[in-house]
C-alpha positions, 0 to 999 in steps of 0.5 A: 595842274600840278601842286608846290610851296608857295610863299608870300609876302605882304606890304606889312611884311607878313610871310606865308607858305602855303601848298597851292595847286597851279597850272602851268600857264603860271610857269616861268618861262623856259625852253625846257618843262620837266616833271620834278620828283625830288628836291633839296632844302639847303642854307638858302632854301631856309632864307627863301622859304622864309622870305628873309636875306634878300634872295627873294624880290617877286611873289609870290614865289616858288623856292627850291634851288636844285632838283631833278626829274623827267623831262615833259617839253622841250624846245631845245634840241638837246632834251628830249620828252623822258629824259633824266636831268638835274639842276643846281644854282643858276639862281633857281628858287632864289630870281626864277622858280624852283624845285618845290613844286611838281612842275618847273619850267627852265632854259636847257642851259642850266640843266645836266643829264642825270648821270647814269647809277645816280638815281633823282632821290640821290641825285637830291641827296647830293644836291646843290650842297654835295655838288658844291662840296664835290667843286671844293674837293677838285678845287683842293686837288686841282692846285695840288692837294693829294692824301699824302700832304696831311690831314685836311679841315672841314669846317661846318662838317656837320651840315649839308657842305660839310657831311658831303666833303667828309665823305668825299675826301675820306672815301679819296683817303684823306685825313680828315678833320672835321669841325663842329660846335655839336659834340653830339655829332662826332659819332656821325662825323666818324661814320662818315669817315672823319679820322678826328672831330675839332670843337668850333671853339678851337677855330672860331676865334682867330689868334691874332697871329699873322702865322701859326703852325702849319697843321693842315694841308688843306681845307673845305670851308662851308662857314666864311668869318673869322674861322677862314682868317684862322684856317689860312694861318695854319695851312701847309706850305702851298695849301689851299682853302676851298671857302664855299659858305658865309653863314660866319659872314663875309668879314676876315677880320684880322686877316694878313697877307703875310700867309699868302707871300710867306707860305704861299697858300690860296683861297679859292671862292667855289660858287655853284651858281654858274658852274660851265657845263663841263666843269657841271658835268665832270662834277657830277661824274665824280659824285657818282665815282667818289661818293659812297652810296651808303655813306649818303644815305645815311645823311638823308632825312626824308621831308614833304612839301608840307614839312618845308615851312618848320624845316626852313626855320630849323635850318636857319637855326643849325639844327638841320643834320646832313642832307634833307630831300623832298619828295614833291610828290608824297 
């Protein structure tokens, strides 16, 4: 028996989230069962546990789309009982159940060794949200990206994405620049390692120009809309946005392709959902190598199964900060 979050929704469209005890008979099926310590709560995991954007067809249902933990049974060869792995995207807490629960059950495949130095609560600390912010930057310096092109944008800096990226590139020695439409937030930014902070209105709206001033070398969005269309008409000669998020919405409007054949520039679409094992696993090896520890910690607030129905909601109205980890079993 084992305890998790539990949400459900009624033919009258009534949602509920409610702490139930399950027994594993009730599991997903899977090759591999694995104790769960921690867990994340991200963009996604507030429209799951809300019941809300879609992400979620079947109840009752078990959000929670990352987590790490100690491998319990295994079938497949590769994991064995004891073993530390973690877990990010592959639809988890969104079409099969995830990490807010004490037990989850999942195919091999979509796991990763822990690595070593990295402990579950960091591990989640991280979580799909750093993961992500860790594919952005070595998307970035895998087309060309280096400290010493200029100073490079994070939009949403603030927010899961946003507070990893930062942290990330200014520990790389980037410039970085982050944005954010909470001035409150520039002292955190700075700790983090951000060399200036640009208000949200500064990018927001975009100039209706097909060119501005090449301003920045590269950027790591987490927000999509117009902000992205405004972002790839001041990039340097060559650069690259890593967009990562749609919380702005999917539309560029306005946009042209006159950045992409006159300054040579790229979007590339980072989705970490169904990331090849070893692009997985050299993610996470350079989390452990180029993410300050203390510069992590100092994102995280400690949350409860049972204080994921009030943190679903503040999440889905931007006033979640940094990195929320479960402990499922507090």
């Amino acid at each position: 028996m084992f305890k998790a979050l539990v949400v459900n929704k009624d033919e009258d469209g009534t949602v509920t989230q409610t702490i139930d005890t399950l027994d594993e008979s009730q599991l997903p099926e899977g090759d591999v069962t694995v104790a769960v310590s921690h867990s994340t709560l991200n963009y996604k995991d507030g429209l799951c546990v809300n019941a809300t954007g879609g992400l979620v067809r079947n109840f009752p249902h078990v959000p929670g789309i990352d987590f790490a933990g100690t491998v319990e049974s295994s079938d497949d060869p590769r994991y064995k009982a004891g073993d530390k792995v973690v877990l990010t995207g592959w639809r988890v807490g969104e079409a099969h159940w995830g990490g807010y629960a004490q037990k989850a059950r999942v195919k091999a495949d979509w796991l990763v060794p822990l690595p070593d130095g990295l402990s579950p609560a960091q591990a989640m600390a991280v979580g799909t949200a750093g993961f992500t912010a860790m594919l952005a930057v070595m998307a970035l310096e895998d087309h060309g990206l280096r400290p010493d092109q200029g100073p490079v944008l994070v939009t949403g800096a603030a927010g899961g994405v946003g507070s990893v990226a930062t942290a990330i590139l200014a520990n790389l020695g980037y410039d970085v620049a982050g944005v954010t439409g909470r001035p409150e937030q520039e002292e955190y930014l700075k700790m983090l390692g951000a060399n200036s902070v640009v208000p949200r209105e500064d990018m927001a709206t975009p100039s209706g120009r097909p060119l501005d001033r090449e301003t920045w070398a590269g950027c790591v969005d987490a927000v999509g809309g117009g902000m992205v269309t405004k972002v790839l008409t001041q990039l340097k000669y060559g650069g690259s946005v890593a967009a990562v998020g749609l919380a702005g919405g999917a539309a560029m409007e306005s946009a042209t392709v006159v950045p992409f054949l006159l300054r040579g520039v790229n979007l590339l679409g980072i989705d970490s959902v169904m990331q090849p094992y070893d692009n997985r696993l050299r993610a996470w090896q350079r989390i452990v190598k180029d993410l300050p520890m203390d510069k992590l910690e100092s994102m995280v607030q400690p949350a409860t199964l049972s204080d994921l129905p009030q943190l679903g909601k503040d999440i889905l109205k931007g006033q979640v900060k940094g990195r929320v980890v479960v402990d499922v079993n507090a």
